[in-house]
Chimera marker file (.cmm) of the C-alpha trace (Angstrom):
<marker_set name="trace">
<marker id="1" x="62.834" y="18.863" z="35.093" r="1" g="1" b="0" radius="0.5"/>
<marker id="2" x="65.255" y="15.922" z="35.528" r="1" g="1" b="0" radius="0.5"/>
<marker id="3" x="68.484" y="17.829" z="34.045" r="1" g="1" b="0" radius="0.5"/>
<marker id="4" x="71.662" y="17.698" z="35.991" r="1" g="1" b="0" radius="0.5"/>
<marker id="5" x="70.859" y="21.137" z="37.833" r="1" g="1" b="0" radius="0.5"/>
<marker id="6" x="67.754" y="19.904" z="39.218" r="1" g="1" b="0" radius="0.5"/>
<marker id="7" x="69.454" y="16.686" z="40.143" r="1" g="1" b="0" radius="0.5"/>
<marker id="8" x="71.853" y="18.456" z="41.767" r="1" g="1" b="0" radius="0.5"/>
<marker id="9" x="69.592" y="20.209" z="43.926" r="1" g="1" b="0" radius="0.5"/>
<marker id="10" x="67.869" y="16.906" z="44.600" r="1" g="1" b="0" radius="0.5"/>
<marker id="11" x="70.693" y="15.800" z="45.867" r="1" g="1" b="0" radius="0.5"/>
<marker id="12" x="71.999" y="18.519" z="48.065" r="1" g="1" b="0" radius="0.5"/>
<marker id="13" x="68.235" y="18.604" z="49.297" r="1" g="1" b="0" radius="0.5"/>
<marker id="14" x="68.106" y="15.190" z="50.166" r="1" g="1" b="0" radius="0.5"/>
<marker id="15" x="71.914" y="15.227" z="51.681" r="1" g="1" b="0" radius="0.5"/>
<marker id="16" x="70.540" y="17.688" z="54.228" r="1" g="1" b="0" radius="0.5"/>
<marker id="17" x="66.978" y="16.050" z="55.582" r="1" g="1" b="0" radius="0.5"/>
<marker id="18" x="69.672" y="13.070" z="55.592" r="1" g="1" b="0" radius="0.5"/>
<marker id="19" x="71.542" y="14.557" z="57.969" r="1" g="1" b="0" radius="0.5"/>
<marker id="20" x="68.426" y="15.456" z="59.900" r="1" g="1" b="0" radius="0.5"/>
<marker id="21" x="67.683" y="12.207" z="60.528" r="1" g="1" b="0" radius="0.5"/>
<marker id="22" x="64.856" y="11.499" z="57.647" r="1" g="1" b="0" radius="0.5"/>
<marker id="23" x="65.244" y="8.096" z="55.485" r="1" g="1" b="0" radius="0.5"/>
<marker id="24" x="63.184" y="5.493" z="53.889" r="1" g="1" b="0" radius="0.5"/>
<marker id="25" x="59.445" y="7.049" z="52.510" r="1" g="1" b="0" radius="0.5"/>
<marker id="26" x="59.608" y="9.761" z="54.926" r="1" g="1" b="0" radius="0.5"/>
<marker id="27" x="62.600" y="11.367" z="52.853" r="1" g="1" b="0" radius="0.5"/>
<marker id="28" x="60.614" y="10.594" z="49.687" r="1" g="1" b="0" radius="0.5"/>
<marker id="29" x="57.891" y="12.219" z="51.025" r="1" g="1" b="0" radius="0.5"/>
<marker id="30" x="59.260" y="15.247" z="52.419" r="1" g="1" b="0" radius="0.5"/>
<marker id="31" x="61.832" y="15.837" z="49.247" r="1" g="1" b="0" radius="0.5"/>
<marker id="32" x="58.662" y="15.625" z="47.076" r="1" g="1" b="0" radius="0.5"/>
<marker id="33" x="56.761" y="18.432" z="50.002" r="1" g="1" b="0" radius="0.5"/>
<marker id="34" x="59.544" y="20.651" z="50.110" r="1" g="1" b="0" radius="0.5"/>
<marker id="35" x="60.520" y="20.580" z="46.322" r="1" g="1" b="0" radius="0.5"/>
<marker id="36" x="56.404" y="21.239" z="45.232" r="1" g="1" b="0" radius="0.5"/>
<marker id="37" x="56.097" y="23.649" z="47.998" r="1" g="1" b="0" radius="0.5"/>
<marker id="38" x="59.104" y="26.179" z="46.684" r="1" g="1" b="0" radius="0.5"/>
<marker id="39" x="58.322" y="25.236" z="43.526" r="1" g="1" b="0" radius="0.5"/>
<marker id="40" x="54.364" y="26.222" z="43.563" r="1" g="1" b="0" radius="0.5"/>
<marker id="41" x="56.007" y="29.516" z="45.678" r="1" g="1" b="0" radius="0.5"/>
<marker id="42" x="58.302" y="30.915" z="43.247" r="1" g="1" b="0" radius="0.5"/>
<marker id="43" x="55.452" y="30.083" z="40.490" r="1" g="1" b="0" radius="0.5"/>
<marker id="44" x="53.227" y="32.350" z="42.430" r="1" g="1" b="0" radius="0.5"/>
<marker id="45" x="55.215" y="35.177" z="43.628" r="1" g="1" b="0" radius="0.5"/>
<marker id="46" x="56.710" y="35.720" z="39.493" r="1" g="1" b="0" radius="0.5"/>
<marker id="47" x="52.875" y="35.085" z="38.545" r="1" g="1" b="0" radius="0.5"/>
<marker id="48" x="52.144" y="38.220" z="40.804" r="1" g="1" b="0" radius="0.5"/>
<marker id="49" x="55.481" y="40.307" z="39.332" r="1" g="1" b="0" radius="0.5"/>
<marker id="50" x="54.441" y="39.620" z="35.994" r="1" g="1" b="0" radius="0.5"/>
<marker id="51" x="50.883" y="41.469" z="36.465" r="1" g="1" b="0" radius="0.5"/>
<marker id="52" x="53.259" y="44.087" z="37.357" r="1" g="1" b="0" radius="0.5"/>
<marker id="53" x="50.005" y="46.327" z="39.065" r="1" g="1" b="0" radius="0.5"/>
<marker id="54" x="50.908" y="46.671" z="42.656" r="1" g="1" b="0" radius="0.5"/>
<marker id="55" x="46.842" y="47.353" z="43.233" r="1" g="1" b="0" radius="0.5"/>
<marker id="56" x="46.388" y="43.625" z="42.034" r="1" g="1" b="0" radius="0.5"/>
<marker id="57" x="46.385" y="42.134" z="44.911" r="1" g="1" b="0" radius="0.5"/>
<marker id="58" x="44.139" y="44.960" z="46.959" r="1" g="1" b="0" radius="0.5"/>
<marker id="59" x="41.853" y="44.528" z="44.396" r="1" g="1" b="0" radius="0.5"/>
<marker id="60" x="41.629" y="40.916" z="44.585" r="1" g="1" b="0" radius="0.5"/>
<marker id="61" x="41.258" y="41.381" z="48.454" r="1" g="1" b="0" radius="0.5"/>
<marker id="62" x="38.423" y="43.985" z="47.555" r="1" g="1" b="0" radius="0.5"/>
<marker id="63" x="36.810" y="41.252" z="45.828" r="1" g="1" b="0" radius="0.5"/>
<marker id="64" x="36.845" y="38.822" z="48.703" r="1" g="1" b="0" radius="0.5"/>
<marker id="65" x="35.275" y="41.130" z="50.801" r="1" g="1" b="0" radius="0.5"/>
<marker id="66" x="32.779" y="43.047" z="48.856" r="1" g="1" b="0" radius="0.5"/>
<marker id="67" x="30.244" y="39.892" z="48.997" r="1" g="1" b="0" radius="0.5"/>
<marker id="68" x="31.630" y="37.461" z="51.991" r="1" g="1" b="0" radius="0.5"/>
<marker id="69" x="28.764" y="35.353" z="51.562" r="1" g="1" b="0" radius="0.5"/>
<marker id="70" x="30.491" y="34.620" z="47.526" r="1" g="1" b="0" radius="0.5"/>
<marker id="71" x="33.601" y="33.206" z="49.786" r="1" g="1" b="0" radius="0.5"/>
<marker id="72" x="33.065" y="32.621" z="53.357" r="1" g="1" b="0" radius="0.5"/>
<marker id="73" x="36.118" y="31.152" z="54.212" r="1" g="1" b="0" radius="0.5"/>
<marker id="74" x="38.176" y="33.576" z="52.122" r="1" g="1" b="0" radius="0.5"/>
<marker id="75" x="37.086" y="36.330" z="53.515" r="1" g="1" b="0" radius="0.5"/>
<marker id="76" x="37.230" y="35.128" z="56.994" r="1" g="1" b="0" radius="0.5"/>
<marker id="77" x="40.498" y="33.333" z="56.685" r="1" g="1" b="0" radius="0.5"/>
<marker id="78" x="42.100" y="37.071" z="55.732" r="1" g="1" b="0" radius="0.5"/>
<marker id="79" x="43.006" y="35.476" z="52.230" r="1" g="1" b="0" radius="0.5"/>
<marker id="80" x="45.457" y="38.431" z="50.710" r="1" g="1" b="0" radius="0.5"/>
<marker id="81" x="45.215" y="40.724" z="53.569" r="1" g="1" b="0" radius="0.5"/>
<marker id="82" x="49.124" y="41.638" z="53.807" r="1" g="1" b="0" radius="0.5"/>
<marker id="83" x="48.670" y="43.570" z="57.158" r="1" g="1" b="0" radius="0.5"/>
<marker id="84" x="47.842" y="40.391" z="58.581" r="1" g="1" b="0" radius="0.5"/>
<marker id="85" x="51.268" y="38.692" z="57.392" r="1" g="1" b="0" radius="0.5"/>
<marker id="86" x="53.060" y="38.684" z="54.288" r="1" g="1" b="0" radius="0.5"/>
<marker id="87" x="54.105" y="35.984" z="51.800" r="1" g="1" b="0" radius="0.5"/>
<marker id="88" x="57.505" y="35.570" z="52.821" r="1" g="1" b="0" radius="0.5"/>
<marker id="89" x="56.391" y="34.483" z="56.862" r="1" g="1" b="0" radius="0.5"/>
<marker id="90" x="53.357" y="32.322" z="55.395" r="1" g="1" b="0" radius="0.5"/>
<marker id="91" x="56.549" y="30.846" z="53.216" r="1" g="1" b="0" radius="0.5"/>
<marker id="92" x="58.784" y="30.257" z="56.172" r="1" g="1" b="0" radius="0.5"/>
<marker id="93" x="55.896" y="28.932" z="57.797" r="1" g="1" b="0" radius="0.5"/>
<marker id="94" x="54.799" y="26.532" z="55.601" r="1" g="1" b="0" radius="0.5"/>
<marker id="95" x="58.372" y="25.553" z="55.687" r="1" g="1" b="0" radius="0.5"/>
<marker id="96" x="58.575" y="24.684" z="59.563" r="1" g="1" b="0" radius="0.5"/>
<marker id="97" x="54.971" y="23.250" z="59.247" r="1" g="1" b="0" radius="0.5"/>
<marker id="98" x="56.125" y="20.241" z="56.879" r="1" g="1" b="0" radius="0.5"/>
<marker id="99" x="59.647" y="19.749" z="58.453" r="1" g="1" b="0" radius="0.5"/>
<marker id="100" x="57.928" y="19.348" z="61.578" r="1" g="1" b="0" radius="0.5"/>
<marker id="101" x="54.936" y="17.558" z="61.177" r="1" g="1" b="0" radius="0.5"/>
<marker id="102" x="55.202" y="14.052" z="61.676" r="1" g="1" b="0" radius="0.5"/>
<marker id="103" x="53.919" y="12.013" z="59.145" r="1" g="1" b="0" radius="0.5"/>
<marker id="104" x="52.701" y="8.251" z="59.119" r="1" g="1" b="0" radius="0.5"/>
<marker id="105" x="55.157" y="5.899" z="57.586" r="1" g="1" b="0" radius="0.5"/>
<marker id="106" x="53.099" y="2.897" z="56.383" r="1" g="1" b="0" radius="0.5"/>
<marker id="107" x="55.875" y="1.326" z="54.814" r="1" g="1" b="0" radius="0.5"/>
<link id1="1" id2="2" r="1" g="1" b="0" radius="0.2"/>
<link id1="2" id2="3" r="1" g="1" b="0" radius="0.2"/>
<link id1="3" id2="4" r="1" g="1" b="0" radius="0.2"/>
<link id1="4" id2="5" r="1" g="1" b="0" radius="0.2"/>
<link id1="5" id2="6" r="1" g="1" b="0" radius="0.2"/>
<link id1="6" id2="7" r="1" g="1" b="0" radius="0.2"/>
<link id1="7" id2="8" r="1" g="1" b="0" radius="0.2"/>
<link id1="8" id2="9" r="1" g="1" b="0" radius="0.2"/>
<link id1="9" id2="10" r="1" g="1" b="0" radius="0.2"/>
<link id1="10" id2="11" r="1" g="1" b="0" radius="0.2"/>
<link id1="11" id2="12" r="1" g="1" b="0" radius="0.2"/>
<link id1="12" id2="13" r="1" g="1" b="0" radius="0.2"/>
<link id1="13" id2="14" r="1" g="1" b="0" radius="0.2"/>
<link id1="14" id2="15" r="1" g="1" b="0" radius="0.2"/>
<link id1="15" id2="16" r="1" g="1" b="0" radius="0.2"/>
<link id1="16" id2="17" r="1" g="1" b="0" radius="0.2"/>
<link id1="17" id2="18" r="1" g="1" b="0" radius="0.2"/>
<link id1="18" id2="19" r="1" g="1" b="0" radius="0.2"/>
<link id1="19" id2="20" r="1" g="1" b="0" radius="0.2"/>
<link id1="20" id2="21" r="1" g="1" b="0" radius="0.2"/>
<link id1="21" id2="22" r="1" g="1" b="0" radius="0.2"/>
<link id1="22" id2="23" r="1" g="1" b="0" radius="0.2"/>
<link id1="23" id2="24" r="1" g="1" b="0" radius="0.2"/>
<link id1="24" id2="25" r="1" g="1" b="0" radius="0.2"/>
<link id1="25" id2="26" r="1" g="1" b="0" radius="0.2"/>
<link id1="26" id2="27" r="1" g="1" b="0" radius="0.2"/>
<link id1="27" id2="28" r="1" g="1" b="0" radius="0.2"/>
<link id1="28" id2="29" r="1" g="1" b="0" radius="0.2"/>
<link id1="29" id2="30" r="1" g="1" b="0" radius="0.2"/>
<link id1="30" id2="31" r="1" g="1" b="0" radius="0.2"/>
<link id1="31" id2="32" r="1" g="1" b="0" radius="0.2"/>
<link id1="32" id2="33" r="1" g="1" b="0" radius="0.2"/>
<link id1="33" id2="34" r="1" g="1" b="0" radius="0.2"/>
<link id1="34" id2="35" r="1" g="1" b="0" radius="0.2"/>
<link id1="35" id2="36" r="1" g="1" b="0" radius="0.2"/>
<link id1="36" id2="37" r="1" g="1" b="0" radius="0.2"/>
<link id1="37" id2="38" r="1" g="1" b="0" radius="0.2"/>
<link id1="38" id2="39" r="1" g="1" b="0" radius="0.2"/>
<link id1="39" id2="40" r="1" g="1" b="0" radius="0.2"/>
<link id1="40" id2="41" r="1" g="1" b="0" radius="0.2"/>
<link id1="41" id2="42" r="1" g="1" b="0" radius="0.2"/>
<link id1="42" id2="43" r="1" g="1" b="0" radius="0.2"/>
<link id1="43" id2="44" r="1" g="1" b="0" radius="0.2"/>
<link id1="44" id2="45" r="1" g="1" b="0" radius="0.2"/>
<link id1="45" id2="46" r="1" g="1" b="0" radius="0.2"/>
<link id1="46" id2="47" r="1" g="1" b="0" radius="0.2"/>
<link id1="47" id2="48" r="1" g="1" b="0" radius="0.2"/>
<link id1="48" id2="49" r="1" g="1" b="0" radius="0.2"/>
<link id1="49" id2="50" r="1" g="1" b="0" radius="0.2"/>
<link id1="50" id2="51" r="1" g="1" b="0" radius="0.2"/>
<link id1="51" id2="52" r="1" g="1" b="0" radius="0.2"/>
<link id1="52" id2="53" r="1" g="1" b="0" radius="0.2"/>
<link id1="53" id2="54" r="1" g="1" b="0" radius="0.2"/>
<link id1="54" id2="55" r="1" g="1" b="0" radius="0.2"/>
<link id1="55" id2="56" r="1" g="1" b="0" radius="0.2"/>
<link id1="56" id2="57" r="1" g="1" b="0" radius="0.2"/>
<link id1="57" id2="58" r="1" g="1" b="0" radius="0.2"/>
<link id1="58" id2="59" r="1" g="1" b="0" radius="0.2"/>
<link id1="59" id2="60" r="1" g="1" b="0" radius="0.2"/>
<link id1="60" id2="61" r="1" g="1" b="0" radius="0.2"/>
<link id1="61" id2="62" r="1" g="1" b="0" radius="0.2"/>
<link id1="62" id2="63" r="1" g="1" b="0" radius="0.2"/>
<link id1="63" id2="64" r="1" g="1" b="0" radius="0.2"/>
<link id1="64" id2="65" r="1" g="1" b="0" radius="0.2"/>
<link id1="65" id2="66" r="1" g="1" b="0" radius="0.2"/>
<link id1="66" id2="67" r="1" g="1" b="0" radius="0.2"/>
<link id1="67" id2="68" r="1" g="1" b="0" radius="0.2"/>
<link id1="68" id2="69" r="1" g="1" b="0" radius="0.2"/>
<link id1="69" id2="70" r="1" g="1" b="0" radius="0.2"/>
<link id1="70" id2="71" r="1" g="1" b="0" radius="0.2"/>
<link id1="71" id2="72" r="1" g="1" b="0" radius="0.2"/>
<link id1="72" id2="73" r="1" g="1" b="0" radius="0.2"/>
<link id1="73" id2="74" r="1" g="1" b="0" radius="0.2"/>
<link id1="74" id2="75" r="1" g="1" b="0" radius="0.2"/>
<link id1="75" id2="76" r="1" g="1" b="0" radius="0.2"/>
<link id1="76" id2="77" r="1" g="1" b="0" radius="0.2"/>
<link id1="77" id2="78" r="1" g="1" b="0" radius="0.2"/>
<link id1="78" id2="79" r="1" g="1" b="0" radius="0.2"/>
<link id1="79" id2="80" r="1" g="1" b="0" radius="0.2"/>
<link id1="80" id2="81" r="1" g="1" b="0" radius="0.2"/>
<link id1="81" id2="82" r="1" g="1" b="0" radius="0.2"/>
<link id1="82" id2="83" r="1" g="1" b="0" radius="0.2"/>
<link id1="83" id2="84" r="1" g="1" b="0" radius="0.2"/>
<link id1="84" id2="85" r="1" g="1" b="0" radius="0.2"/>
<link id1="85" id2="86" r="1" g="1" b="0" radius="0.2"/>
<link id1="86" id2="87" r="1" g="1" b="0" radius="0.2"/>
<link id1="87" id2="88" r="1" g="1" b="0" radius="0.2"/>
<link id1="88" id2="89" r="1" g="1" b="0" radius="0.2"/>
<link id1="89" id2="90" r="1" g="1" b="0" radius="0.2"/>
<link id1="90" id2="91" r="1" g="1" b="0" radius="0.2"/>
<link id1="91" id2="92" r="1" g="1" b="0" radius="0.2"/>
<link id1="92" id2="93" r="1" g="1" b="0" radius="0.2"/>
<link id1="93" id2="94" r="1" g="1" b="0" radius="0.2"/>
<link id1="94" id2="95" r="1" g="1" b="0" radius="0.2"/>
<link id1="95" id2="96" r="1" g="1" b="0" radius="0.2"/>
<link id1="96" id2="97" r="1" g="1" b="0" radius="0.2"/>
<link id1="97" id2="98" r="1" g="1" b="0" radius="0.2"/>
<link id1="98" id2="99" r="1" g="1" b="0" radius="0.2"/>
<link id1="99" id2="100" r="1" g="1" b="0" radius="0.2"/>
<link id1="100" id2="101" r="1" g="1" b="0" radius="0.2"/>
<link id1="101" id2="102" r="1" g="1" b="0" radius="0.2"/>
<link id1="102" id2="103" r="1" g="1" b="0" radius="0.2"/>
<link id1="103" id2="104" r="1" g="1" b="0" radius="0.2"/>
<link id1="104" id2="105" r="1" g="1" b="0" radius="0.2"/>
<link id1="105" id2="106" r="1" g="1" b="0" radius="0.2"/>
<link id1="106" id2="107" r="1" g="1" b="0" radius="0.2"/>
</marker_set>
């Protein structure tokens, strides 16, 4: 996790929220975000490839809704339901929410 490829995308990571203006803990903070968040991403969507059962997913929605007392808040929330939106905007999404959130530096 700390070989010279990862290092290097440290770096070019951190070169760019540079650039935009980030320093100190808040470029910590959001190189930390941003790497966990892709990372955590790309774990999921090859998690869901390697099932390899594209009713996997409509399943696990079925699930969710078949008792919505079980989980409230998944079922409400839309949890899995693609024709709401799709990975890949709740991805980008995610993205814009922690590049644009402001954060408290209490250093």
């Amino acid at each position: 996790m700390l070989g010279p490829n990862v290092l290097s995308c440290t770096e070019f990571l951190q070169s760019t929220l540079v650039r935009g203006g980030l320093t100190g803990v808040r470029l910590a903070v959001v190189t930390q975000l941003l790497a966990n968040f892709v990372i955590g991403a790309a774990l999921t969507d090859a998690t869901w490839r390697q099932i390899d059962d594209p009713g996997a997913r409509a399943g696990a929605r079925r699930h969710i809704t078949s008792n919505p007392a079980r989980d409230p808040t998944l079922a409400a929330s839309g949890h899995l339901d693609e024709s709401q939106w799709v990975d890949e905007d709740l991805f980008v999404r995610g993205i814009d929410v922690i590049l644009t959130t402001p954060a408290n530096d209490r250093t």
